[in-house]
C-alpha positions in Angstrom: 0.0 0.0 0.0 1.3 3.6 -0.3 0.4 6.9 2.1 2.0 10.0 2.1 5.2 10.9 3.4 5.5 13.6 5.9 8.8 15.1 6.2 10.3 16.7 9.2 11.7 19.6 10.2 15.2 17.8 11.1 17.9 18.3 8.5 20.0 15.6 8.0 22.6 14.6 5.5 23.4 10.8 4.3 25.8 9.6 2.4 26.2 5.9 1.3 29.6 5.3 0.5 30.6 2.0 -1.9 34.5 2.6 -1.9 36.7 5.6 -1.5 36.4 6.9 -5.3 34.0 9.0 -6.4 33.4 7.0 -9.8 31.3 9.5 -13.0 28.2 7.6 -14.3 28.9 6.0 -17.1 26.1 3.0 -17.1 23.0 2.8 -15.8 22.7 3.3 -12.1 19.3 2.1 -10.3 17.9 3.8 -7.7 15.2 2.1 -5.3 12.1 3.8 -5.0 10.4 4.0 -1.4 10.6 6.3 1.8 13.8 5.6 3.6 17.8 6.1 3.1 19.5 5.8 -0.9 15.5 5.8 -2.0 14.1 8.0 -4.5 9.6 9.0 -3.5 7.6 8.1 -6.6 3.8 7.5 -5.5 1.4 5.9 -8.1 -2.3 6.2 -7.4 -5.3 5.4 -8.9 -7.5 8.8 -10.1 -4.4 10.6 -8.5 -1.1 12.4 -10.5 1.6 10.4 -10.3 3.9 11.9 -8.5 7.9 11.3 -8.6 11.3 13.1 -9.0 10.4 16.8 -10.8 13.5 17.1 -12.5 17.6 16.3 -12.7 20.3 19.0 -13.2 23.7 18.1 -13.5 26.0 18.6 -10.7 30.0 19.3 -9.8 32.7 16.2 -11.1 30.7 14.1 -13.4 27.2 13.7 -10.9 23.6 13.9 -11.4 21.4 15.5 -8.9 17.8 14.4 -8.6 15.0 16.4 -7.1 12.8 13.9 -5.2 9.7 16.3 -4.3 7.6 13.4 -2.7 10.3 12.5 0.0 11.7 15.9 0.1 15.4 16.1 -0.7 17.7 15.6 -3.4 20.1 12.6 -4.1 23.5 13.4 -5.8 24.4 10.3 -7.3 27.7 8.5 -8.9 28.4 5.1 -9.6 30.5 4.9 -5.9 27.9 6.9 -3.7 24.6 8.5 -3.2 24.5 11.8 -1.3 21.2 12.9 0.3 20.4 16.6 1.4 16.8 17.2 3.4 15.4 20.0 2.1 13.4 21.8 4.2 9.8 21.2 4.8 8.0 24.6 4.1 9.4 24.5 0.5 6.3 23.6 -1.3 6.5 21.1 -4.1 10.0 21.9 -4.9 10.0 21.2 -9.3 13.3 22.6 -10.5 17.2 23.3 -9.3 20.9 24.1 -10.2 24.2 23.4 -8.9 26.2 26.3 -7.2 29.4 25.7 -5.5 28.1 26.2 -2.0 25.1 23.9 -2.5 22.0 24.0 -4.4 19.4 26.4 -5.2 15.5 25.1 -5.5 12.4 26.6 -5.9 8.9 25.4 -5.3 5.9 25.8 -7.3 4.5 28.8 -5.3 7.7 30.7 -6.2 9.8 30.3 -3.1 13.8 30.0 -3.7 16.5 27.8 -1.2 19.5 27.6 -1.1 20.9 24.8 0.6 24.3 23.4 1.0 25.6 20.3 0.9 24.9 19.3 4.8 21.8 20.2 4.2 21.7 23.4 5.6 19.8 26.0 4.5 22.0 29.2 4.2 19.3 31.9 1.8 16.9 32.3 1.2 14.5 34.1 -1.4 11.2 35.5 -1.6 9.5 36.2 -5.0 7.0 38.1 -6.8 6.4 34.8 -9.1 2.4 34.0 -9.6 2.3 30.2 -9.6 -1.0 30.3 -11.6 1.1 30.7 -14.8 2.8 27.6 -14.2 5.4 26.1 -12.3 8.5 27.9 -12.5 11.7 27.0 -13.9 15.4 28.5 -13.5 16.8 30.8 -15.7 20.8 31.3 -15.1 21.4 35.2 -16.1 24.9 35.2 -15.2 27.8 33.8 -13.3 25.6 34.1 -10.3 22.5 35.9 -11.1 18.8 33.9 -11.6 15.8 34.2 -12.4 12.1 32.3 -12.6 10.7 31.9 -15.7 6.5 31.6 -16.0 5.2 30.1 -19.4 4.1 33.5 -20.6 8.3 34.3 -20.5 8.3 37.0 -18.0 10.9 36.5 -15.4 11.3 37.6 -11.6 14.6 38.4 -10.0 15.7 35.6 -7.4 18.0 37.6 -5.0 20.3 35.9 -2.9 24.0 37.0 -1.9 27.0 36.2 -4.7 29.4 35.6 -1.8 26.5 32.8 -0.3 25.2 31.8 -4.0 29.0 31.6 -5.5 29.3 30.5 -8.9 27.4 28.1 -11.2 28.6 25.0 -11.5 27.9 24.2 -15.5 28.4 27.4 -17.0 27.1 26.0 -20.2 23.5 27.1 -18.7 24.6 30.7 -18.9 25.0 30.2 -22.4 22.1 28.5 -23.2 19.3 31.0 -21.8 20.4 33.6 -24.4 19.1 31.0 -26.8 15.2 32.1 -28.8 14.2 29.5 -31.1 11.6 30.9 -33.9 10.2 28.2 -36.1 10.5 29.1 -39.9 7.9 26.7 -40.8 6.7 23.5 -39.2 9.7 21.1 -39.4 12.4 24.1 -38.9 13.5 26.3 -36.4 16.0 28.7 -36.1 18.0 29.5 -32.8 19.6 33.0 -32.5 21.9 34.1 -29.3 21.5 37.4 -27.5 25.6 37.2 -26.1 28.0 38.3 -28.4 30.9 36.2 -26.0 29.7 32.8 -25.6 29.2 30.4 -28.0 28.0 30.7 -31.8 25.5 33.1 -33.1 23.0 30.8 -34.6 21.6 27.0 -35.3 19.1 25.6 -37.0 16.8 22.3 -36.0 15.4 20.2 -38.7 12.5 17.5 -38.4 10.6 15.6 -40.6 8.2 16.0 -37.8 6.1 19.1 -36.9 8.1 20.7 -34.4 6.1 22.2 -31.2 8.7 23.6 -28.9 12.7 23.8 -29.3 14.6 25.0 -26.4 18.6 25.3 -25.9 19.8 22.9 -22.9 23.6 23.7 -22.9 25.5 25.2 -24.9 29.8 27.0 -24.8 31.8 28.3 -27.4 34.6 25.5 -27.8 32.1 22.2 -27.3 29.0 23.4 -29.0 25.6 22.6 -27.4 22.5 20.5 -26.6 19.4 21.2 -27.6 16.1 19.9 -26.8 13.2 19.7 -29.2 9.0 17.8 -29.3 7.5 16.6 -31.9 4.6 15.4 -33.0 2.9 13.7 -36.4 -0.7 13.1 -36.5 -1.1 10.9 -39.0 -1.9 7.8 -38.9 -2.0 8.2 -35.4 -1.2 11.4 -33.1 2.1 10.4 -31.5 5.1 12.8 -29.5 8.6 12.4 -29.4 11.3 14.7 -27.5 14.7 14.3 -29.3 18.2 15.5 -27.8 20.6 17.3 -30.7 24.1 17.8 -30.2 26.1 20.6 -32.1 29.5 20.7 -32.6 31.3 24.1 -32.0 29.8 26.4 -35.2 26.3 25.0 -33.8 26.2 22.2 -37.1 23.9 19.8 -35.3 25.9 16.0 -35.9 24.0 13.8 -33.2 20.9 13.1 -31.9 19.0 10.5 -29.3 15.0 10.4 -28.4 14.2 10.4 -24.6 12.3 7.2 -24.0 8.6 7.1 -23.1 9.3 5.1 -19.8 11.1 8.7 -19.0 7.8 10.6 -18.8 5.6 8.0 -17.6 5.9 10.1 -13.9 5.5 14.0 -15.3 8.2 14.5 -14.6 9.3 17.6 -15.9 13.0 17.5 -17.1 14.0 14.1 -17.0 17.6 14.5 -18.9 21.0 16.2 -18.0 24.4 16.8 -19.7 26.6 16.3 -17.0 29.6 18.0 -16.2 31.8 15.3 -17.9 30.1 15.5 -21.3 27.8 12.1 -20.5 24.0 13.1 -21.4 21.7 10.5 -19.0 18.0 10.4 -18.9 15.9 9.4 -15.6 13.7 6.0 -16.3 10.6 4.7 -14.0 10.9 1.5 -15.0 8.3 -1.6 -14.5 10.2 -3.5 -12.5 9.6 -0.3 -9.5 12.9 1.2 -9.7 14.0 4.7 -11.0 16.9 4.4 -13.0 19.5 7.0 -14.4 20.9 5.7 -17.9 23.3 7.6 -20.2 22.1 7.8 -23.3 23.6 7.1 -26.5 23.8 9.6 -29.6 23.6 8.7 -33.2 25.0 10.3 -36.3 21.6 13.2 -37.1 18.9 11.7 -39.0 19.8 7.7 -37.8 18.5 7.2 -34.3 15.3 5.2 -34.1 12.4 7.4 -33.2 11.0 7.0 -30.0 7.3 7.7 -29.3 6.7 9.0 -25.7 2.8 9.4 -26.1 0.9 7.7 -27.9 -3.4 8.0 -28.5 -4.3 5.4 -26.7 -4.7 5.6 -22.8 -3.1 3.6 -20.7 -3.4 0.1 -20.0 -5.1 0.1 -16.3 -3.7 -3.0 -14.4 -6.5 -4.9 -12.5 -5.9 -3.9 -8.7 -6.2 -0.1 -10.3 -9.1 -0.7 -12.1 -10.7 -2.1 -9.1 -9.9 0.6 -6.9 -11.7 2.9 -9.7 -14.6 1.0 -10.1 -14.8 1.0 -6.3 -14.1 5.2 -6.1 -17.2 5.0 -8.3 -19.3 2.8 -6.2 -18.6 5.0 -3.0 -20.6 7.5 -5.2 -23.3 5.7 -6.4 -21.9 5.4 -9.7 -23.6 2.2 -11.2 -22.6 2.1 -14.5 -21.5 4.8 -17.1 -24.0 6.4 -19.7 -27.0 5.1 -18.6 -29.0 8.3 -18.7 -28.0 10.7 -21.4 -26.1 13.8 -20.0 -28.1 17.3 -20.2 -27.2 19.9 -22.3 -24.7 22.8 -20.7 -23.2 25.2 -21.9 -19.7 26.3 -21.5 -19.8 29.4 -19.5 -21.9 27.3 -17.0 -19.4 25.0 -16.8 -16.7 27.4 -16.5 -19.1 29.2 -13.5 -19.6 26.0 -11.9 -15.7 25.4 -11.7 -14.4 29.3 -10.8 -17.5 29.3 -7.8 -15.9 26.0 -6.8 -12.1 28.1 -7.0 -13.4 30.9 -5.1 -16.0 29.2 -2.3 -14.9 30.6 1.2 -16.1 29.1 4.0 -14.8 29.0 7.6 -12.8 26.2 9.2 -14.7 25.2 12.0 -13.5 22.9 15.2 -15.8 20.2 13.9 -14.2 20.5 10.4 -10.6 20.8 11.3 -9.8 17.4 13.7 -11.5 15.3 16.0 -10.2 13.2 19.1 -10.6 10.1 17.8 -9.5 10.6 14.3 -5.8 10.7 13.8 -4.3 13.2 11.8 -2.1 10.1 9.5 -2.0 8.5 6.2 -1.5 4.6 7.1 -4.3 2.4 5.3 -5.8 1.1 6.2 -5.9 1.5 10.3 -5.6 4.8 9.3 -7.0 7.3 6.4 -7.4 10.4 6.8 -5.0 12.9 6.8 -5.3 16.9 6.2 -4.0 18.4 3.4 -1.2 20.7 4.6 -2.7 24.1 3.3 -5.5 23.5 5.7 -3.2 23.1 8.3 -3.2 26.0 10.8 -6.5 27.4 9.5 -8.5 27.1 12.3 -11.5 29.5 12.5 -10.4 31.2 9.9 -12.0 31.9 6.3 -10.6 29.1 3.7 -11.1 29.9 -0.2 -11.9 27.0 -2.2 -13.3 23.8 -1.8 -10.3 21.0 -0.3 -8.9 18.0 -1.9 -10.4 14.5 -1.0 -9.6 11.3 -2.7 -12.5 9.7 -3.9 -14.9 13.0 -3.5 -17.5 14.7 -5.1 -20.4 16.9 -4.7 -22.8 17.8 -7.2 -23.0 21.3 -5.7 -21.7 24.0 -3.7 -24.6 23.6 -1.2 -24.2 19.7 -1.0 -20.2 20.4 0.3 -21.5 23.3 2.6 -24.2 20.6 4.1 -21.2 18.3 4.7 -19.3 20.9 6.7 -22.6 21.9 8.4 -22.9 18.5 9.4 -19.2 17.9 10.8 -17.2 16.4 8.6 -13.6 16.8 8.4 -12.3 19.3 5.5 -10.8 17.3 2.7 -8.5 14.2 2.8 -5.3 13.4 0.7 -4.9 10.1 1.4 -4.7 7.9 -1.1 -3.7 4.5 -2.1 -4.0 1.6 -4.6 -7.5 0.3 -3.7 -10.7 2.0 -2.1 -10.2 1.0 1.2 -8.4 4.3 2.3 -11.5 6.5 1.5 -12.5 8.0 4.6 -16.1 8.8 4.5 -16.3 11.2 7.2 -14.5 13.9 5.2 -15.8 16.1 2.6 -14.0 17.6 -0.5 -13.2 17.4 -4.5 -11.0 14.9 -6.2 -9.9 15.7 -9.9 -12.7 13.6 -11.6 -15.2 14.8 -9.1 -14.8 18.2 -9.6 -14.7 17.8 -13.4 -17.6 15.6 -13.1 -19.6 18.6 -10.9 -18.3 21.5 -13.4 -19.7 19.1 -16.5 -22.9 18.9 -13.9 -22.9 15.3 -14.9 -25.2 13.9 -12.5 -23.1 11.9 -11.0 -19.6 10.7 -9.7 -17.3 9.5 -12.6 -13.3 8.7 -12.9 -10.7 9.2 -14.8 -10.8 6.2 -16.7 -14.6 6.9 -17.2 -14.8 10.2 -18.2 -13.6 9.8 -21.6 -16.3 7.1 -22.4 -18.2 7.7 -25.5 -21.2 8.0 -24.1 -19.5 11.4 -21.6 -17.4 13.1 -24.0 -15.5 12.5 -27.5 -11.8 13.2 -28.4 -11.2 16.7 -29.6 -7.4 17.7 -31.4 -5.3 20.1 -29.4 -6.1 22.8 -32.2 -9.7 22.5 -31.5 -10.0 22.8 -28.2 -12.2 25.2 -26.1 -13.0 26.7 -22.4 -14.6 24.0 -20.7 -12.9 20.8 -22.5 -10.6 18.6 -20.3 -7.1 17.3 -20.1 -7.3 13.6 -18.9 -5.0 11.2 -18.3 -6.5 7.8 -17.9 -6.5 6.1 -14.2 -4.2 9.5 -12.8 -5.4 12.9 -13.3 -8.1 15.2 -15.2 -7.7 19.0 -15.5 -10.7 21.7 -17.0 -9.4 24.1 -19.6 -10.0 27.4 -18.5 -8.2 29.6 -21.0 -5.4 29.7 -23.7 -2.6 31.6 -24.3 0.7 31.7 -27.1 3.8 32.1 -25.2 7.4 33.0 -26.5 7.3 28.7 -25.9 4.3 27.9 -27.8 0.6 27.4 -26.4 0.2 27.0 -22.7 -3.4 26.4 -21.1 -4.6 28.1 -17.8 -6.9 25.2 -16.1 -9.0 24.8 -12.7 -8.1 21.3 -11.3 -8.0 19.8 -7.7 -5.2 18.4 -7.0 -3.5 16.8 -3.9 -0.1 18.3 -4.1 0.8 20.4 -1.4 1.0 24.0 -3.3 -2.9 22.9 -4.1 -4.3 20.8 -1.8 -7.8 21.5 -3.5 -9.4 23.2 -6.2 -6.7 25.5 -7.4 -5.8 27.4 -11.4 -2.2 26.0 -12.6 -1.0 26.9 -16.0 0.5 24.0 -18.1 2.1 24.5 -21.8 1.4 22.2 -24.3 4.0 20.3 -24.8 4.4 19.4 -21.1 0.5 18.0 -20.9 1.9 16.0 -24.4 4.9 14.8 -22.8 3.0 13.6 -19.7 0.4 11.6 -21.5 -2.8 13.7 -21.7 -5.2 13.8 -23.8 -8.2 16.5 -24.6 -11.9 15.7 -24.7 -15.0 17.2 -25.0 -18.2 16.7 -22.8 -21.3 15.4 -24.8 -23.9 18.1 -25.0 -22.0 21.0 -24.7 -22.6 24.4 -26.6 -21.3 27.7 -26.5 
């Protein structure tokens, strides 16, 4: 079974020492996923995100450094040894870092900047203007020691912390690589053009026989060329997404290329690649036998490698004990079977009023709501399940906006979740795990289907594997997409379209989702670009009956 991991507020470092040598990766390393010493957090629930390291950045003589947001720290790891540093536990769904030569520097989806060093201490840190509803943000180096934090919309906010505390970069090919814009000529070429007269050449060019939908510089000096990262997609016959790695040699002439595999992106995770400081470019695996494993890849001449399809049309294949615990998610709500009434015609602004009144509901946390005696505050199915989410925590009779995440909830109005409060149930549960038992039914509160399921005003409680039966809504391409359509990912997560916008990166979407992760912890708006929701395995659909 699998619960939540609550960190403390100890920091601690441990390091696993094989022999003496520090040894560069040069084969595949495998890292054992689970809560304690040397493991790496991934959490896979039914009708829940999966939820796993958030992204790898290269780190000083030859390492990788992996963010592991569910467990809370980061593991530097060589072939010899694995380093762990505790990050501390009011950083908030930590999603991206870099390498300094006094530690590490991480931020967290709301915007919130550490630095921490390498025993774990936490020696800056930085508060920013960054609005986490355009999308989690991600480190832009500016200088030798300057950064910023990048929103999908390209503005950036300064992060300030001391040079003489921050000290220098450790791969100073990331300097180079931000004064990197890609513009795409026409559909299977782009061109890259540098802003810094110093570093590196002036300008490359990526070629596909693919449409291209985003191109971005990775790394990138003037006497060993660069990386660069670009997604693809064809549609014909069937819609399928690749993400292919492009070296250039020093005049930017790209020579050699690799595709990230799909088992790389079956976690969302965001950036699951590195070029390391020794040259070696590795990719971070979830494979199926339950381990994480970081493999160097292997580049072939341009126009050789064997394409690698990350996402493919098709949702995934729902082993049985998942598929149980969804059918059972649905029993809990008196779901009987799907379709067997015919949904009623809405139209999209009611949906979209259903789903902001749902964002913007404030209520007060009453005793009755917030804990009772006999109910432990723990996620351990299945003596016990229910545990708060952690932005309820310390909101005692005070005035909450937004209705709370609960696995396995749903409410086919506002007034039905204000009766449950009236009534005393506790606000919202994220507790989850990999069959129904660990629903606790004296909670109220929104899960991702069953708040798409009350903004679609469907009647009645269905999952993520359900809603995109034919008989509750019907594919729709990305180009056709409207307000009110969903982004669903079959037995993990569903998100409601809100709004799109073109950034300097391509289209990224503005939705209203709940969602269990910390920086939510209920119904929240996120922005996500495109290509990320392609990478991740999502898929748009359209609810039956709709108009404008």
């Amino acid at each position: 079974m699998l619960a939540r991991i609550c960190c403390g507020f100890m920091l601690l470092t441990t390091v696993f020492q094989f022999t003496s040598a520090q040894a560069q990766i040069t084969s595949a390393l495998d890292l054992p996923v689970g809560n304690g010493e040397r493991q790496v957090g991934v959490e896979r629930v039914p009708n829940e995100e999966c939820r796993g390291p958030t992204t790898i950045s290269p780190a000083s003589d030859g390492r990788v450094a992996v963010l592991d947001s569910v467990n809370q720290k980061i593991l530097v790891v060589d072939e010899m040894q694995v380093s762990e540093i505790k990050l501390p536990a009011d950083l908030l769904d930590p999603v991206d870092l870099i390498a300094t030569e006094s530690g590490y520097v991480v931020a967290g989806a709301l915007g919130d900047v550490v630095l921490v060093s390498p025993q774990s201490e936490v020696t800056a840190r930085a508060s920013t203007t960054y609005d986490p509803e355009l999308g989690s943000p991600r480190f832009v180096v500016k200088s030798e020691n300057q950064l910023s934090l990048e929103n999908l919309a390209g503005d950036q906010v300064p992060v300030v912390i001391e040079n003489k505390l921050l000290g220098t970069f450790i791969d100073q090919g990331q300097i180079a690589a931000a004064s990197y814009s890609f513009k795409l000529e026409k559909p299977t070429l782009a061109v890259g053009n540098s802003a810094l007269s110093t570093r590196g050449f002036k300008q490359t060019t990526v070629a596909s026989q693919r449409r291209l939908v985003d191109v971005r510089m990775v790394w990138a000096t003037s006497d060993h060329g660069a990386l660069i990262a670009s997604q693809e997609t064809v549609k014909a016959p069937e819609e399928m997404s690749f993400v292919r790695l492009i070296a250039t040699d020093a005049e930017g002439t790209p020579i050699t290329e690799a595709y990230v595999p799909e088992l790389a992106y079956s976690c969302n995770t965001r950036r699951p690649f590195a070029r390391l400081t020794n040259g070696v470019i590795v990719s971070l695996l979830f494979t199926k036998d339950g381990k994480v494993t970081v493999e160097p890849l292997a580049l072939s001449k341009v126009g050789t490698a064997t394409p690698l399809a990350i996402t493919r049309p098709s949702d995934i294949t729902l082993i049985a004990s998942e598929r149980d615990a969804l059918d059972r998610l649905e029993q809990l709500n008196g779901t009987s079977a799907v379709g067997l009434v015919a949904l009623q015609q809405v139209t999209r602004q009611s949906v979209l009023k259903m789903a902001r009144e749902a964002l913007e509901l404030r209520w007060v946390m009453q005793a009755k709501n917030y804990s009772r005696a006999e109910v432990q505050n723990l996620c351990s199915p299945t003596a016990n399940i229910w545990h708060r989410p952690p932005r309820l925590n310390g909101m005692l009779e005070k005035t909450v906006t937004g209705i709370p995440y609960r696995w396995g909830g749903y409410a086919s109005s506002l007034n039905t979740f204000k009766k449950h409060l009236e009534d005393g149930r506790l606000a919202g549960s994220d507790c989850t795990c990999r069959n129904g038992n660990c629903v606790y039914p004296g909670a109220t509160g929104l899960d991702c289907s069953g708040f798409v399921s009350y903004a679609w005003q469907t009647g009645t409680y269905y999952t993520t594997r359900s809603l995109p039966d034919a008989k509750v809504s019907s594919p729709v391409r990305w180009e056709n997409l409207q307000p009110g359509d969903i982004f669903n990912k079959a037995g993990s997560h569903v998100r409601l379209l809100e709004s799109s916008t073109i950034g300097p990166a391509g289209r990224f979407y503005t939705v209203i989702e709940s969602a269990a992760n910390a920086s939510c912890g209920g119904v929240c708006r996120k922005s996500y670009s495109e290509t990320e929701l392609m990478r991740s395995g999502y898929k748009p659909y359209a609810r039956l009956n709709i108009t404008l």
